[in-house]
NUBAMI-377016 format. One line per 2 residues: number of its first residue (from 1); for each residue x, y, z of C-alpha. Coordinates in steps of 0.2 Angstrom, whole numbers, padded with zeros to 4 digits, always signed. Layout:
<recs>
NUM	X/Y/Z | ...
</recs>
This chain:
<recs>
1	+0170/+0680/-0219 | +0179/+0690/-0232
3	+0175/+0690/-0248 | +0183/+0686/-0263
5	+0180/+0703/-0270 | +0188/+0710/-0256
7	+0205/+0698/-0257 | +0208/+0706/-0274
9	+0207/+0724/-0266 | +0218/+0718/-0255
11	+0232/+0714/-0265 | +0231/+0733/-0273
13	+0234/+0739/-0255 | +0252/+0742/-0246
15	+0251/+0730/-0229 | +0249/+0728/-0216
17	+0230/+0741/-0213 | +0215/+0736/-0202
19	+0199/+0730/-0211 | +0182/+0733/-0206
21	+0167/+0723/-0212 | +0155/+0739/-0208
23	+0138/+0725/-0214 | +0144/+0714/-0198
25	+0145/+0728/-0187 | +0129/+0736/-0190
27	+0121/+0718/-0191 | +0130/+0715/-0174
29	+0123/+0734/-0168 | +0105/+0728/-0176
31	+0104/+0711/-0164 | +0111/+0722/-0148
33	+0102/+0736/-0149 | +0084/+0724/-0153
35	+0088/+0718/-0137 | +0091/+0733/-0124
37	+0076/+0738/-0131 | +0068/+0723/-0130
39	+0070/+0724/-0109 | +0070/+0744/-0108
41	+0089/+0745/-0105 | +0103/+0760/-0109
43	+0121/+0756/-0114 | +0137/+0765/-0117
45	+0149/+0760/-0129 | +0167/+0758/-0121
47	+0178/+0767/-0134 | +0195/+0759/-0129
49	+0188/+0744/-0135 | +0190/+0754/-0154
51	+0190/+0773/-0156 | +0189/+0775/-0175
53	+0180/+0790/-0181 | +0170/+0781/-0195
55	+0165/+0765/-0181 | +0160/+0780/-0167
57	+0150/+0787/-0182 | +0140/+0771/-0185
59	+0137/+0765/-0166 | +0135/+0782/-0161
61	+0119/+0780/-0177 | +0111/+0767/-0165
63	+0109/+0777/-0151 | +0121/+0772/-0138
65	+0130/+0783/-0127 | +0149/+0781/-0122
67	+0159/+0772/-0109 | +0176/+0783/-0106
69	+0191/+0777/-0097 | +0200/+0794/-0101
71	+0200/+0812/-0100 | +0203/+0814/-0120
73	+0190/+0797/-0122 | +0174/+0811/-0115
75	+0182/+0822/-0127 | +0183/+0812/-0140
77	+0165/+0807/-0137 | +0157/+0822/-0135
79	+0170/+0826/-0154 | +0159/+0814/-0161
81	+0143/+0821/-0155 | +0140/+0808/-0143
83	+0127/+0817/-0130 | +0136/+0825/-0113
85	+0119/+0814/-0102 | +0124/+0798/-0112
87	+0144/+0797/-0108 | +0150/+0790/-0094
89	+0167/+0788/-0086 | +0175/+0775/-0076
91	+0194/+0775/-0070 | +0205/+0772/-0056
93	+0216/+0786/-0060 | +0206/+0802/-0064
95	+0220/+0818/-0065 | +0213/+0833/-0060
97	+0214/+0839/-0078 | +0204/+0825/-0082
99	+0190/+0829/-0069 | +0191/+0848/-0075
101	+0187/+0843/-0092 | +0172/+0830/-0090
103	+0162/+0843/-0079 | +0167/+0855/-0092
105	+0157/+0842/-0104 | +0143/+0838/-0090
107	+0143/+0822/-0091 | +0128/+0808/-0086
109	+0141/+0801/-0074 | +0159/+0798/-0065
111	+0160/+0778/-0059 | +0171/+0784/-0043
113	+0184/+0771/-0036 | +0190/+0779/-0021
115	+0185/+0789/-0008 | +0200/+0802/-0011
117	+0192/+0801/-0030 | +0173/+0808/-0025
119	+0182/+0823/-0012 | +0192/+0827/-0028
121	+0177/+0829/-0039 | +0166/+0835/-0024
123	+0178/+0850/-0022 | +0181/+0856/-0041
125	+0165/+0854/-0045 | +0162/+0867/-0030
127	+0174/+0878/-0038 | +0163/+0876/-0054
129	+0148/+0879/-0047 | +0142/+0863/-0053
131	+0134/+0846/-0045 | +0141/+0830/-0052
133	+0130/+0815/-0052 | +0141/+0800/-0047
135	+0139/+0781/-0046 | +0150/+0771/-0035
137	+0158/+0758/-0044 | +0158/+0742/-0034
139	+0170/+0728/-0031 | +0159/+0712/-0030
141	+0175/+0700/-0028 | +0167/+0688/-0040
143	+0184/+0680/-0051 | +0177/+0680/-0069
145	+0187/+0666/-0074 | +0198/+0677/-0086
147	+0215/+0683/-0091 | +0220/+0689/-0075
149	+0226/+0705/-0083 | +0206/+0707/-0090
151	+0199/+0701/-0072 | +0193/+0717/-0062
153	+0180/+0712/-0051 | +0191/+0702/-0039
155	+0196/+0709/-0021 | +0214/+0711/-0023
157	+0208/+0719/-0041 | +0217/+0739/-0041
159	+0196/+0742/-0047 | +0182/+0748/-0037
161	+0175/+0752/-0020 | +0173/+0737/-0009
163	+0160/+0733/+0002 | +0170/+0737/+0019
165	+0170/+0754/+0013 | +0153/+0758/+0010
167	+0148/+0767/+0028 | +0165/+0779/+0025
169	+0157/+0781/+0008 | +0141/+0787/+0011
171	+0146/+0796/+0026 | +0156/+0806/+0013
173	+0142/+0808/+0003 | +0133/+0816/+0016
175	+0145/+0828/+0017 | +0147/+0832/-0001
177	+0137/+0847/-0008 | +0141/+0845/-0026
179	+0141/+0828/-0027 | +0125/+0818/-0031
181	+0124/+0799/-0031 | +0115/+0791/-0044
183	+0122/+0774/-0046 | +0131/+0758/-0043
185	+0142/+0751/-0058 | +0149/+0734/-0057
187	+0163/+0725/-0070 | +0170/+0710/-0065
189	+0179/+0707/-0082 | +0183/+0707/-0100
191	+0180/+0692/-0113 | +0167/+0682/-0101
193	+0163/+0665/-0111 | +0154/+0658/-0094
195	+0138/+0666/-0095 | +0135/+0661/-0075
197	+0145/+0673/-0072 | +0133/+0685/-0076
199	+0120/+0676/-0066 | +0133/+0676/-0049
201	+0135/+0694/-0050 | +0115/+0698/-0053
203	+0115/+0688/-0036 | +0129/+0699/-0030
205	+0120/+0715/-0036 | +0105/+0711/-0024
207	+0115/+0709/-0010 | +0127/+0722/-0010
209	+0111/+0734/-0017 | +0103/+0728/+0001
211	+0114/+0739/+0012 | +0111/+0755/+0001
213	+0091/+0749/+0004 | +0091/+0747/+0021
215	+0097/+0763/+0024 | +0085/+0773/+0015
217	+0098/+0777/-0001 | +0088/+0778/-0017
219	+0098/+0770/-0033 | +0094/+0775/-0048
221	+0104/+0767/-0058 | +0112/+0750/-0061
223	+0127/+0748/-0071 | +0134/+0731/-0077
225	+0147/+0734/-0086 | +0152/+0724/-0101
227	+0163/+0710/-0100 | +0153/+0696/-0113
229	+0166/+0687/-0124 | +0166/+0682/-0141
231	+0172/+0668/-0152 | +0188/+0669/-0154
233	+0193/+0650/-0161 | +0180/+0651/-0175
235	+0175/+0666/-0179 | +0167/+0664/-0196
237	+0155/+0652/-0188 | +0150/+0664/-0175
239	+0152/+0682/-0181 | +0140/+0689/-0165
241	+0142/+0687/-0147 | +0125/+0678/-0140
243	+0118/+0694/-0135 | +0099/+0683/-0134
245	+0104/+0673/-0120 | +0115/+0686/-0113
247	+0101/+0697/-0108 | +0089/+0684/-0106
249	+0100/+0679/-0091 | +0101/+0697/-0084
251	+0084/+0699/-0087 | +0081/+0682/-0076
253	+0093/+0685/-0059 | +0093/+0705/-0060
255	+0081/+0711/-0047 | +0078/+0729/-0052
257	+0068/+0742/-0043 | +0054/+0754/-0048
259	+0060/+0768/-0058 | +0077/+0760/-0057
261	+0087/+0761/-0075 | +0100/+0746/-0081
263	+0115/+0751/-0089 | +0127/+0740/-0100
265	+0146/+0746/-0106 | +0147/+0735/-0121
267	+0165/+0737/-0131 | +0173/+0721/-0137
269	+0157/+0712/-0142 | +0152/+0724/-0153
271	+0168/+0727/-0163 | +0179/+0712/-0161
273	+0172/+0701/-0175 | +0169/+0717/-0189
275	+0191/+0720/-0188 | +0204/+0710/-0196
277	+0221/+0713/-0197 | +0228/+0710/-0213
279	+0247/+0706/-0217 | +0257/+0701/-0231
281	+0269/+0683/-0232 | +0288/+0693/-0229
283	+0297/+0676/-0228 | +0295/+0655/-0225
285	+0309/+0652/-0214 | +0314/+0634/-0212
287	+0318/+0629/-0194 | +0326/+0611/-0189
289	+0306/+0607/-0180 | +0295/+0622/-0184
291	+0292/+0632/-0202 | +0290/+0651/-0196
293	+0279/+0664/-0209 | +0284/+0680/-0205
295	+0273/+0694/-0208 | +0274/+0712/-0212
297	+0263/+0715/-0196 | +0271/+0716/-0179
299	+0264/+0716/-0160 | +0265/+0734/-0165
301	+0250/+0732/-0174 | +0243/+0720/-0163
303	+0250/+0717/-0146 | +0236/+0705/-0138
305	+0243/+0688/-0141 | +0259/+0695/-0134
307	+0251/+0705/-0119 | +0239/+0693/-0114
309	+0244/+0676/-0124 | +0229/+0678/-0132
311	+0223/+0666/-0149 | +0216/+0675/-0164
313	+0211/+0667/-0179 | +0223/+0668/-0194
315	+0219/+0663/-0213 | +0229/+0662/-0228
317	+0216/+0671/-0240 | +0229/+0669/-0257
319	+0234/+0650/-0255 | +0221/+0633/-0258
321	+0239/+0621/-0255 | +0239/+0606/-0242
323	+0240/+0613/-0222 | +0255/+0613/-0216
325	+0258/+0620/-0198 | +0268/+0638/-0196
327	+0274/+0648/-0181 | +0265/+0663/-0187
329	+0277/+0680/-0181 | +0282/+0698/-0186
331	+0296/+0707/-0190 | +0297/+0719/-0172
333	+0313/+0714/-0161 | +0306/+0705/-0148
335	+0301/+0685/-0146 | +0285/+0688/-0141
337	+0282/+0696/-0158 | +0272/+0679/-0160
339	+0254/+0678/-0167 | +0251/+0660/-0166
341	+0261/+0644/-0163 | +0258/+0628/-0176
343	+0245/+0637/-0184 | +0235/+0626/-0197
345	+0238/+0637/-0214 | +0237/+0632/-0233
347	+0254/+0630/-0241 | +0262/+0650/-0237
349	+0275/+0657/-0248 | +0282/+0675/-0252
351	+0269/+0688/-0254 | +0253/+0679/-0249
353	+0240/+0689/-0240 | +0235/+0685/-0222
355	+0220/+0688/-0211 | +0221/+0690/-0193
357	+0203/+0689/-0186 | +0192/+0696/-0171
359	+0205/+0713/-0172 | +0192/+0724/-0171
361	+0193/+0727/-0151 | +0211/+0730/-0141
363	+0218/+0730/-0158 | +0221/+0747/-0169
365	+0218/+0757/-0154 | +0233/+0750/-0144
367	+0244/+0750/-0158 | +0261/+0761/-0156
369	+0277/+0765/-0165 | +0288/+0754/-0156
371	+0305/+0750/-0169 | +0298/+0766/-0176
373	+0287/+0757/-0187 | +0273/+0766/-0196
375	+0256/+0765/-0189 | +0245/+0753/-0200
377	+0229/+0762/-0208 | +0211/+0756/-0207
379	+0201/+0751/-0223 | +0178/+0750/-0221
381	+0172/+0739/-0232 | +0157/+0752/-0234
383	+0172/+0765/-0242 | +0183/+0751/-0250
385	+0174/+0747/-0263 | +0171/+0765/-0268
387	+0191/+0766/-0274
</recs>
């Protein structure tokens, strides 16, 4: 919820800039971190969910490590004093470059996707002199019943090693000098609302853990990924993501090993709900059926309702009038530039202030330049209220 005091400091502030409630996040990091330890389990925040310096700051405070789908992510984390045996780095893609520089950083862990993928690191980490700890990261083909362009876990999926594969795999292995395997990692998919999905691939876990087993390969580590939604039709109400009965549920259908640790990639539940967009009123154009407030923010500054058709809360925080319905768009040139369609706002006029919610995650950190617009800066509450 944002406060009144902040609404006034927004009006003294040139739109459209990210906020970010820093009480929320840290509450939200307070609940999460009570119950990883709560079960004995390790987690790596994913930074493309949000790679702000201040946020990396604060999470990095709570003790997790990081989750890196880039060569510049492990050097961002290892920047921002993330340690080298708490980042891990997952990717279908690895450049060479990429390889070079996280075994320059010696991290905990590649998740390798291909068999071409652990030769490659095999042989420069030869030439380095070094061993890299691996863990394979496995298809499950279990359809998370999400945005298709956030499903992973699927077997037509571009992620991930698929059980059909495993005998070349290990056979590799074998051969490998430099190359020590550590792990599995599974991640079926991004904002998961159906917690069974969690319980079907714990189910899926054992089972494809089984043929590693029955051949007499130690796994050290399990890595589940992230993937847990959050509320993103009434945010106010639900500010935090239901870690309880998240891990309660891991904790129930996990079968873990002796000596075996559980790992967790945790990015958008974390973030999302502390991170709102906020805009300013440009226009109130009338249509023959539909009223359109435009905003000074673009799918520039946001791009997830037009990438993935996906529905964010929005507030007018500067008008108590009667609701009307708007078609809620920006200014970029492009007719996907649409936030929301017949969205329920009070009476909007010229130079009212608007909040887009749950922005925190997928949104500052994929924003671009596109019409050549300027980037939009972030605020913390924590510094805001210092000015």
């Amino acid at each position: 919820m944002i406060t009144r005091d902040a609404i006034e400091v927004f009006k003294t502030i040139e739109t459209p800039f990210y906020y970010y409630d820093v009480d929320l996040l840290k509450k939200t990091l307070d609940i999460y971190t009570s119950q990883i330890n709560k079960y004995g389990y390790k987690a790596h925040y994913a930074m493309k969910a949000n790679a702000n310096d201040h946020i990396l700051e604060i999470i990095k405070s709570y003790g997790l490590g990081a989750d890196c789908v880039s060569g510049n992510e492990v050097k961002l984390a290892a920047k921002a004093g993330f340690s080298p045996d708490k980042i891990v780095y997952a990717g279908v893609g690895k450049s060479d470059k990429e390889i070079l520089e996280a075994l320059k950083v010696g991290i905990f862990s590649f998740n390798c996707e291909s068999i071409p993928e652990i030769q490659v690191i095999n042989d420069f980490a030869a030439k380095m002199g070094k061993v890299a700890k691996i863990a394979l990261r496995i298809n499950p083909d279990i359809d998370a019943h999400t945005h298709k362009y956030i499903s992973t876990g699927r077997k037509e999926d571009k992620f991930g090693i698929s059980p059909w594969m495993f005998e070349s795999v290990t056979n590799l292995i074998s051969n490998c000098k430099n190359i020590e395997l550590i792990g599995l990692h599974f991640h079926v998919g991004s904002q998961i609302t159906d917690l069974s999905v969690f319980e079907l691939t714990c189910k899926r876990v054992k089972e494809l853990q089984s043929w590693f087993t029955e051949r007499g390969i130690l796994i050290q580590n399990i890595n589940l990924g992230g993937g847990l939604g959050i509320d993103y039709e009434t945010p106010n109400e639900n500010p935090i993501a239901p870690f309880e009965k998240y891990f309660s549920i891991i904790n129930k259908n996990l079968v873990v090993h002796p000596e075996q640790k559980v790992h967790f990639e945790p990015g958008r539940a974390i973030v999302a709900q502390c991170g709102s967009l906020i805009s300013r009123v440009l226009y109130v154009k009338m249509g023959q059926k539909m009223k359109f407030a435009i905003l000074d923010s673009g799918m520039n500054d946001l791009i997830r309702p037009a990438l993935y058709q996906a529905h964010h809360s929005i507030e007018n925080l500067t008008s108590t009038g009667r609701i009307l319905k708007y078609d809620v768009v920006g200014p970029v040139c492009e007719s996907s530039d649409k936030f929301g369609h017949n969205i329920k706002l009070n009476m909007t006029q010229r130079g009212d202030i608007i909040a887009i919610y749950s922005a925190g995650a997928y949104g500052q950190v994929m924003a671009m330049k596109y019409n050549q617009r300027d980037i939009a800066k972030a605020y913390y509450s924590d510094q805001i209220f210092k000015r």
